[in-house]
C-alpha positions as CSV (number, residue, x, y, z in Angstrom):
1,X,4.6,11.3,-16.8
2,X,1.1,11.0,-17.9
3,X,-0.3,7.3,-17.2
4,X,-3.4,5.8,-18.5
5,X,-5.2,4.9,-15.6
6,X,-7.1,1.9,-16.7
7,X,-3.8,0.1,-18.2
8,X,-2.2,1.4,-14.9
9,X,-5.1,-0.5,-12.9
10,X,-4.9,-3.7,-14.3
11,X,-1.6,-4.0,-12.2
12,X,-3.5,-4.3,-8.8
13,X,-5.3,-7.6,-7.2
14,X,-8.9,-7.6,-7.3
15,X,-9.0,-5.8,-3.6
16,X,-6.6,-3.6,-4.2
17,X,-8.4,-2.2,-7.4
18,X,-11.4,-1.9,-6.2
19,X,-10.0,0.2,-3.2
20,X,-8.0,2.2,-4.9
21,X,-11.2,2.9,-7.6
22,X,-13.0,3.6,-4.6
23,X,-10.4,6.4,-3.4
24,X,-10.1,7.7,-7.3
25,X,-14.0,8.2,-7.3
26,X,-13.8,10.0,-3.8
27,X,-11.3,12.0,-4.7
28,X,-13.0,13.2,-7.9
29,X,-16.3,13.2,-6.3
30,X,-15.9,14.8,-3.0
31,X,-12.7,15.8,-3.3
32,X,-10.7,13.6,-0.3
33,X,-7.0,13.3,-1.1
34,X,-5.8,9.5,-0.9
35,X,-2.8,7.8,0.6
36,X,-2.9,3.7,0.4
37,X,-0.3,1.2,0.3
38,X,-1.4,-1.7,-2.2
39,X,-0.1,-4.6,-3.7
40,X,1.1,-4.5,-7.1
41,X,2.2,-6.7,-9.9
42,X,4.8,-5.1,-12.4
43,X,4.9,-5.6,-16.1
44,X,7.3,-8.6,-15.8
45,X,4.9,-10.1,-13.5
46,X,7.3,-8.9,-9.8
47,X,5.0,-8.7,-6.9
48,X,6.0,-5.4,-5.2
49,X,4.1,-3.3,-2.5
50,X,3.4,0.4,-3.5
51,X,2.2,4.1,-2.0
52,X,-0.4,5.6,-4.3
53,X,-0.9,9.3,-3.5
54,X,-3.6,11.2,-5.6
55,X,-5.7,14.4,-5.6
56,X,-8.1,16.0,-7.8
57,X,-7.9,19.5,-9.6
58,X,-11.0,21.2,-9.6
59,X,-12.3,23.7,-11.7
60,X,-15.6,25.8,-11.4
61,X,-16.6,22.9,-9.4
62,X,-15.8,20.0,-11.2
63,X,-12.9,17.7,-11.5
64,X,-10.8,18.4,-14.4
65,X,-7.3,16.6,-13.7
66,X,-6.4,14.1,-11.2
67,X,-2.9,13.7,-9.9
68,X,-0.6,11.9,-8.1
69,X,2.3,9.6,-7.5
70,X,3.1,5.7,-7.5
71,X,6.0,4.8,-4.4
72,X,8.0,2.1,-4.6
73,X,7.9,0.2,-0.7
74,X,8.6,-3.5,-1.9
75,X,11.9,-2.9,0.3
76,X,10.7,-0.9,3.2
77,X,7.7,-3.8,3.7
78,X,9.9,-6.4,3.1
79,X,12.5,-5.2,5.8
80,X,9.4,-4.4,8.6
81,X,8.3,-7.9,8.2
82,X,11.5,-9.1,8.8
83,X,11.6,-6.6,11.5
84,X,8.0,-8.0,12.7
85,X,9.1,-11.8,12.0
86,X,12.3,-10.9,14.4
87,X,10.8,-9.5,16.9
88,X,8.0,-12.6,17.2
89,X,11.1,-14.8,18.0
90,X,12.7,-13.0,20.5
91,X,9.2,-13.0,22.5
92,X,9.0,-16.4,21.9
93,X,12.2,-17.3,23.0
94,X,11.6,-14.5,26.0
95,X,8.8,-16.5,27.0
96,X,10.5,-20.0,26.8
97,X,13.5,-18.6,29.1
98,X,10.6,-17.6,31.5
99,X,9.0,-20.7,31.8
100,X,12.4,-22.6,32.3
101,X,13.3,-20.1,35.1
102,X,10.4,-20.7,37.1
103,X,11.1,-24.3,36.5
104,X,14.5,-24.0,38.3
């Protein structure tokens, strides 16, 4: 469905807006495709982590449509830290068991 972009922005953290306004005016600009994963705050205020794809259409030269799609990662992210979180611990406690070998 058609979004308005600027309602659509107000969703992002001040960094994340101005990178993803950055990739929006490089994309209708110079015409570079972008793929970012940004933080995102949903309409009942649910902070969630999403994939913004987008691409300009160009006719005789100049940008006429820009398109694109909004992912939905909160869960992926959520699970890799986890992942990331887990695997800090087991090196830690890798390390630990090391030390109290070489002890004994």
């Amino acid at each position: 469905s058609d979004l308005n972009l600027e309602e659509g922005m107000k969703h992002f953290p001040d960094d994340s807006r101005i990178e993803l306004q950055n990739a929006i005016e490089k994309a209708i600009e110079k015409g570079q495709k972008y793929d970012l994963v940004l933080p995102f705050i949903s309409e009942k205020g649910v902070q969630k982590w999403v994939r913004a794809i987008g691409i300009a259409h160009f006719r005789n030269g100049n940008a006429v449509r820009l398109s694109g799609t909004f992912q939905d990662l909160s869960k992926q992210i959520k699970y890799e830290k986890r992942i990331i979180a887990q695997n800090e611990e087991l090196l830690r406690l890798t390390e630990t068991r090391d030390k109290l070998y070489s002890i004994i």
